[in-house]
Structures are given as C-alpha cells and as structure tokens.
C-alpha positions as CSV (number, residue, x, y, z in Angstrom):
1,X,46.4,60.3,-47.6
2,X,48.5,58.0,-45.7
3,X,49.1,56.6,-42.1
4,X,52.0,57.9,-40.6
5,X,53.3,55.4,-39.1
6,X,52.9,55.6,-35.7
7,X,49.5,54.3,-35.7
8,X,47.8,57.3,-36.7
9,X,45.1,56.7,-39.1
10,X,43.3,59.1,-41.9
11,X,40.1,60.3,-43.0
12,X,39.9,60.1,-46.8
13,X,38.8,63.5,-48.0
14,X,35.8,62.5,-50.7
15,X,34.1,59.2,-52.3
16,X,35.9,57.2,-55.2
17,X,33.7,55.6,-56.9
18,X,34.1,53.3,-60.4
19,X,32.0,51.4,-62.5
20,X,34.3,49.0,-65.0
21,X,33.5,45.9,-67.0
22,X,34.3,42.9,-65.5
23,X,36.9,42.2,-68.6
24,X,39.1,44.9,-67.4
25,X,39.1,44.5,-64.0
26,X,39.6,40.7,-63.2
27,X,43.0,40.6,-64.6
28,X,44.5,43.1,-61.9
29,X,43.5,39.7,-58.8
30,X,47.2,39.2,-59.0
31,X,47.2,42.4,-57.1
32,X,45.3,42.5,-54.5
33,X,44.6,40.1,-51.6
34,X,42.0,38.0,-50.5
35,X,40.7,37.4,-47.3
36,X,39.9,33.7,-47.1
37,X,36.1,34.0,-46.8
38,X,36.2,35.8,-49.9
39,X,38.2,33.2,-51.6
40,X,35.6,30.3,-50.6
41,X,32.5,32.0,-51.4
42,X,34.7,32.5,-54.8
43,X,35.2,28.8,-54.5
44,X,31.8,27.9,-54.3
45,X,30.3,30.0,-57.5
46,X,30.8,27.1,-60.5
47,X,33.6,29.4,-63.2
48,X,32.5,31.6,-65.3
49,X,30.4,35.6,-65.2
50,X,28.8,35.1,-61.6
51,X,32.6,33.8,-60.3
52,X,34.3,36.5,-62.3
53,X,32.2,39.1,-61.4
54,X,31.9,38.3,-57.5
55,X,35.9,38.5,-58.1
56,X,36.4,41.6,-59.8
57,X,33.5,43.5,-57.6
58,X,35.8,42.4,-54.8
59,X,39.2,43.6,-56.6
60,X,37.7,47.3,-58.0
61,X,36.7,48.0,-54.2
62,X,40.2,47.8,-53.2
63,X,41.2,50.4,-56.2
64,X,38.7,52.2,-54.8
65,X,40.0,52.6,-50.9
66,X,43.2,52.9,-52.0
67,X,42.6,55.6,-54.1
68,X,40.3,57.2,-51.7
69,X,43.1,56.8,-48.7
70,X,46.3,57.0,-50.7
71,X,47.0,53.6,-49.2
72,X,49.1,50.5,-50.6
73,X,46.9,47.8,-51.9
74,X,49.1,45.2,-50.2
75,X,47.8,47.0,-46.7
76,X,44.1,47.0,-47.8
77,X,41.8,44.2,-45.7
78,X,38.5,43.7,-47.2
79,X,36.5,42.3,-44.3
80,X,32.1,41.6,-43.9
81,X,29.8,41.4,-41.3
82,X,25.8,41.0,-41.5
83,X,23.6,42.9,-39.2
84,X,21.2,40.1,-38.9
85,X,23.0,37.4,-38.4
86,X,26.6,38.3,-37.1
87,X,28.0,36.4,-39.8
88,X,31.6,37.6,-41.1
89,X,31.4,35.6,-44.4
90,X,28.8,37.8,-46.3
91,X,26.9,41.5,-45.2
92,X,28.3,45.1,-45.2
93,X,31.7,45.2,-46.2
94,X,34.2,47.4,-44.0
95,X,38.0,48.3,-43.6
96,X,38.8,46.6,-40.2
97,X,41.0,49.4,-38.5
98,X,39.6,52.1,-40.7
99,X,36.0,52.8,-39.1
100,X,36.0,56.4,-40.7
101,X,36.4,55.3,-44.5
102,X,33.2,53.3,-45.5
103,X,33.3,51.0,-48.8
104,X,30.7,49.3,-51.0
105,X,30.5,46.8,-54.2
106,X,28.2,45.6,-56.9
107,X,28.2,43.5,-59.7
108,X,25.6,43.1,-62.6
109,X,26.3,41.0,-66.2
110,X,30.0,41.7,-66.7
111,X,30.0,45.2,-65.0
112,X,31.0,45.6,-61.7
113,X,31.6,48.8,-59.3
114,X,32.7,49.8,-56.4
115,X,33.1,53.2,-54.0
116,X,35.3,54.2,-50.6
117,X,35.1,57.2,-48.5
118,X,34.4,59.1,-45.8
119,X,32.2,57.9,-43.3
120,X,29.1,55.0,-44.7
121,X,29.1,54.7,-48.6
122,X,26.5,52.3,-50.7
123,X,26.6,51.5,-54.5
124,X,24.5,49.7,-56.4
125,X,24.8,49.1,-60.8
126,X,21.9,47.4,-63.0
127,X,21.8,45.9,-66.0
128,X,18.8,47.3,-68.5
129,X,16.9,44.6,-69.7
130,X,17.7,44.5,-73.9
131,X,14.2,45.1,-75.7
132,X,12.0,45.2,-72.8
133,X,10.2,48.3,-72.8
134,X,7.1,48.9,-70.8
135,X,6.9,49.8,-67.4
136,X,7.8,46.8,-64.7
137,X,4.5,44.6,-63.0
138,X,2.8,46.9,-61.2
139,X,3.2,44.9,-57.7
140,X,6.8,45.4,-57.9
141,X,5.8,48.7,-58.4
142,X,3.9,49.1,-55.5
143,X,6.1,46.7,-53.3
144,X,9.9,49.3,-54.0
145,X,8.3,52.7,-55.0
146,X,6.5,55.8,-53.1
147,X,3.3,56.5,-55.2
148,X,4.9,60.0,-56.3
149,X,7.6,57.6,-58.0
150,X,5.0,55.6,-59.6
151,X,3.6,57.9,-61.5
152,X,6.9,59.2,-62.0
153,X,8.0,55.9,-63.6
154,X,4.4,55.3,-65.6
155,X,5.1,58.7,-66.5
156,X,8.3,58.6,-68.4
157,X,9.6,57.8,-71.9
158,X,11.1,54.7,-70.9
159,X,9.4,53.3,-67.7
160,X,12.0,50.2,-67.1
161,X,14.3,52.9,-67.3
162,X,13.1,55.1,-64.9
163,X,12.2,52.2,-62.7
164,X,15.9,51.0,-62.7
165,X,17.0,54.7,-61.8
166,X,15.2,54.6,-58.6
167,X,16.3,51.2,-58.0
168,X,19.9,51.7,-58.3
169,X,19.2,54.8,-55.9
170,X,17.2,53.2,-53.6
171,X,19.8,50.1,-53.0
172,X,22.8,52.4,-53.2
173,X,20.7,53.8,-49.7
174,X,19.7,50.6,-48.3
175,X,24.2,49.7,-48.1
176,X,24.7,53.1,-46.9
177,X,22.5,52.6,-44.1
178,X,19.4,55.1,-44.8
179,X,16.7,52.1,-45.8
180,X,16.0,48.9,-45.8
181,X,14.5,46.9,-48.1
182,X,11.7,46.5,-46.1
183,X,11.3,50.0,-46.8
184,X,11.5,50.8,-49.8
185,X,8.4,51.9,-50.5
186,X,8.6,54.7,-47.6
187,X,11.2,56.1,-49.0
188,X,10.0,58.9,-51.8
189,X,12.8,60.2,-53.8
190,X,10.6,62.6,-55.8
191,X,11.3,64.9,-52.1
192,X,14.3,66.1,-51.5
193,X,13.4,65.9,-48.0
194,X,13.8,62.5,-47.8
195,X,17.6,62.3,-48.7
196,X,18.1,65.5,-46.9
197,X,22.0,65.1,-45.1
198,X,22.9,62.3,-47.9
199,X,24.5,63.1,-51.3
200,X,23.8,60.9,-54.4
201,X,25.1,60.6,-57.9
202,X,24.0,58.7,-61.1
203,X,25.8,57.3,-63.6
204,X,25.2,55.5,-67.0
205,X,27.3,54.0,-69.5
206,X,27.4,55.4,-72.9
207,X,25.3,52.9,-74.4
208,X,23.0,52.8,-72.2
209,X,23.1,49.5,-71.2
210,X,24.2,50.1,-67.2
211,X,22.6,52.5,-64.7
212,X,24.8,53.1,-61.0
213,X,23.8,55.4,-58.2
214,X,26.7,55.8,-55.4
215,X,25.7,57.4,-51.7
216,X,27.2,58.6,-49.0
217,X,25.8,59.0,-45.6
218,X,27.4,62.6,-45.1
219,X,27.4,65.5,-48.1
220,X,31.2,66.0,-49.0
221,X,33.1,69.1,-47.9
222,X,32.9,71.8,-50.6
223,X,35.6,72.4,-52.7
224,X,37.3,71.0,-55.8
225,X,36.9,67.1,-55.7
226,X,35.0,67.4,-52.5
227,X,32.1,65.6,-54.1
228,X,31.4,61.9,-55.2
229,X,32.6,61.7,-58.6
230,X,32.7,58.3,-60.2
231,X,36.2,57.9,-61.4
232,X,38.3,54.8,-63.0
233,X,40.6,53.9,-60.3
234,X,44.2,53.3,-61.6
235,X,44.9,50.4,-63.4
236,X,47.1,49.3,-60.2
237,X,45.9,51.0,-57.4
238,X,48.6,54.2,-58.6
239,X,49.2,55.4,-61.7
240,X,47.2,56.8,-64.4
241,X,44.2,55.4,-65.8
242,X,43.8,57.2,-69.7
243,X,39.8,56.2,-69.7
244,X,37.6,59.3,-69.8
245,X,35.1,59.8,-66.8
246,X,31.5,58.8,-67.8
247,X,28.5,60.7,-68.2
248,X,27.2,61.5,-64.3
249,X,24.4,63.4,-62.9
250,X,24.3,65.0,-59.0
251,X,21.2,65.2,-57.0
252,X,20.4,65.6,-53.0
C-alpha cells in the first residue's frame, strides 16, 4: 500500500516479520538510509559482529516497513525515542509520519530480525547457547518467569530451551508495549488470559540454533495473510526473494 500523494497516508494490512543472518543482509546498506544517530552509534561499536549486526538489524527493519506498506525504501525514516529518558538516539523505534504502522529490531550472533505493521509490533531473536544443557540458575528463573513457567521450563526436554522460548516471547512483549522488564515475572504465558487482545508467533531456524517470537499489540484481521507470518523480505525492498519460509508456530 502506498501514499497517494496528496498527503494521505496508509495502514499496512498485517505484520512482516524476518529473521536473516547477518551475512546476507549487511550487503543490501547501500540501499537504505541512515539517520545520523544511527550512523554514530554505528560509529562507536569497534568493526566487526556487534557493528555488523547493529547495521544489518537496522537495514532488515526497513525491508520489513516497506514490504509491510508497499513503500520505497528511499522514503523510509527510521527514527528512536526512549520513554525514560526522552532521548532520540536509542529506545523504541518508530516511522515519524507513520504513527499507525509500528516497527521493531533485534540482533543476536550474526542473526538479526526485524518486523512492521499495524499498530505497536515487538521482536526479539536468541542465540541457544552450543552444549549447554540444563536448565538456567534458578534466580534468573525466579527474577523473568511466572511459577507456572518454571515448572514449565524444569519440566521440559531441554530446559535452556524452553527458557529461551519464553524469553524471546516475553521481550518481543516488553517492545510492543504489554510488559516491562520489571515485569516479567507477572506476566504468566502458560494463561492465555494474559496475552488476551495480542497475537504472537515463534519461530526457529532449522538447526536449531535461533529462537524469535514477533508481537503485535492488536490480533490481525482474518483472512489470507491477515496474520503475522515471518517472511524473508525481498532482497531489495521489491522483488522476489527464492528462500523458503521457516518453520513457525502461532499461539494467543
């Protein structure tokens, strides 16, 4: 969907979402535009992953608005303010001009994602800790997760596993505006009273290695493509991409 013109601005009609190695993404900055906070908080990360992937977090959530709102990439304004502070070099990223089409970004070891759509959107990816298997220190525990989670987690084959799930989850709702991380610990997702109005979906990669959880703060209209779907954005912002959708998993 596009402007028309006159001023008139659009509603995008569901979430993109997209979780990509940093590898493929960071080569398509020629494309996109930076706003010249982003470029010195680039400056200030020393080169290498935590630079590249600040970079290409902040590159795959402009494939993501413009695929959500049909619009150019040349148009798209990546902008930040924090809630605490009123800063407008860091906090919850927005479209300035577009207050009905929310965005969010993350970044983790070389994998980065990103999600636009209607109204507030939050995404979150980890990276599973190779050979560590076990369930997490049980004051972390107790300081992120509702006691029904707990034994949830103890309870499962993999316990870091199904710690990371909810975490993913759980930050994906603290950007879209539903928690904080203050608290966390109130917020049981073993009810499905407590994300009642909010859709969420999971994601993993294929080997495992990555978990995602995208929200948005209103459920999608019905329909075909009416729900969060995590999706490759074109390699350009238009166009095709040929990569095949990963595995993903809905729940309210």
């Amino acid at each position: 969907m596009r402007g028309t013109g006159t001023g008139a601005v659009t509603r995008p009609a569901t979430v993109r979402a997209a979780v990509r190695p940093t590898r493929d993404v960071l080569p398509l900055l020629g494309t996109v535009r930076l706003a010249p906070y982003e470029e010195a908080r680039a400056a200030r990360l020393a080169p290498g992953p935590r630079r590249d992937d600040f970079l290409a977090a902040h590159v795959l959530v402009r494939l993501c608005a413009a695929r959500a709102t049909g619009e150019p990439l040349s148009s798209l304004v990546v902008a930040q303010r924090c809630e605490d502070c009123g800063g407008d070099d860091h906090g919850r990223p927005y479209l300035p001009g577009r207050p009905g089409t929310g965005i969010s970004l993350s970044h983790a070891e070389g994998v980065v994602a990103a999600a636009a759509g209607p109204g507030p959107v939050g995404v979150d990816v980890e990276a599973v800790p190779p050979g560590a298997p076990g369930a997490p220190d049980a004051r972390l525990l107790a300081r992120v997760l509702a006691p029904p989670e707990i034994a949830a987690v103890r309870g499962a084959p993999d316990p870091m596993v199904a710690f990371l799930r909810h975490w993913v989850r759980k930050e994906a709702l603290v950007k879209v505006g539903a928690a904080t991380l203050g608290t966390l610990r109130r917020l049981d997702l073993t009810d499905p009273a407590t994300t009642s109005g909010l859709r969420l979906h999971d994601w993993t990669s294929p080997d495992g290695r990555f978990l995602a959880a995208v929200a948005t703060g209103e459920p999608s209209p019905p329909g075909p493509g009416g729900d969060p779907v995590f999706d490759p954005p074109p390699a350009s912002g238009g166009g095709t991409t040929p990569s095949p959708l990963p595995h993903q998993e809905q729940y309210r």
